[in-house]
C-alpha positions as CSV (number, residue, x, y, z in Angstrom):
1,X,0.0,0.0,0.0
2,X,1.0,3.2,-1.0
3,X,1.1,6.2,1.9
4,X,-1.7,7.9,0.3
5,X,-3.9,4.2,0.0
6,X,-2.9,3.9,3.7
7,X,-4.1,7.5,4.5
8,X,-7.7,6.8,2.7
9,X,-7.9,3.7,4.6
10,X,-7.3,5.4,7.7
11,X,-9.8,8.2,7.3
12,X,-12.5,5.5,6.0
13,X,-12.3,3.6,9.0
14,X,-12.5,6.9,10.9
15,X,-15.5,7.8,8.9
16,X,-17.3,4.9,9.3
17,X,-16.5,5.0,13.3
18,X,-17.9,8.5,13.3
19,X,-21.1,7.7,11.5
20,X,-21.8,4.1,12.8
21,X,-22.2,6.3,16.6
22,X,-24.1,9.4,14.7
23,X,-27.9,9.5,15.7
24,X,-30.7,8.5,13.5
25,X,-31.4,11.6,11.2
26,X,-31.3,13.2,7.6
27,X,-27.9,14.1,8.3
28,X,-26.5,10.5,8.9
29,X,-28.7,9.3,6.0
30,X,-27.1,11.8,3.9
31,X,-23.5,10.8,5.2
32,X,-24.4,6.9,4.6
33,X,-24.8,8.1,0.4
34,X,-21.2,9.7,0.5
35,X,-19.8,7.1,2.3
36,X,-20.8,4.4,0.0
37,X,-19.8,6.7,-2.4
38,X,-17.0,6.3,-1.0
39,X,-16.7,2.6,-0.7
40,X,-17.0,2.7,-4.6
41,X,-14.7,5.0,-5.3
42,X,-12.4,3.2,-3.4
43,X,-12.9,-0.1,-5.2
44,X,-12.4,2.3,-8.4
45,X,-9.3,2.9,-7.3
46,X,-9.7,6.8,-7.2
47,X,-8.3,8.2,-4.1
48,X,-9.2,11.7,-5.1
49,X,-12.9,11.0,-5.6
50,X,-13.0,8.6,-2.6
51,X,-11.4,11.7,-0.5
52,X,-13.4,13.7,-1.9
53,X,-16.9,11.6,-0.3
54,X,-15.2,10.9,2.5
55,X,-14.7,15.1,3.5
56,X,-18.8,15.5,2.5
57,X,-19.6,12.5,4.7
């Protein structure tokens, strides 16, 4: 893994830690579309857009 790989990997997991304790709401619904956004992205292979979800989720 490249730093930058390890550094999206690292801020997914954070993200998903952050929104798995979030309350029920519009806002975490709206964070659960970036974040699979996301996940896509990061099965893409596109760090930028997967960064990019990640800082909207």
């Amino acid at each position: 893994m490249t730093p930058q790989q390890t550094k999206t990997a690292e801020k997914m997991k954070s993200v998903k830690a952050t929104w798995d304790k979030a309350p029920a709401g519009p806002k975490k619904d709206t964070a659960q579309k970036h974040y699979q956004a996301a996940e896509r992205a990061l099965e893409a292979h596109d760090d930028a857009l997967t960064n990019k979800e990640l800082n909207a989720a």
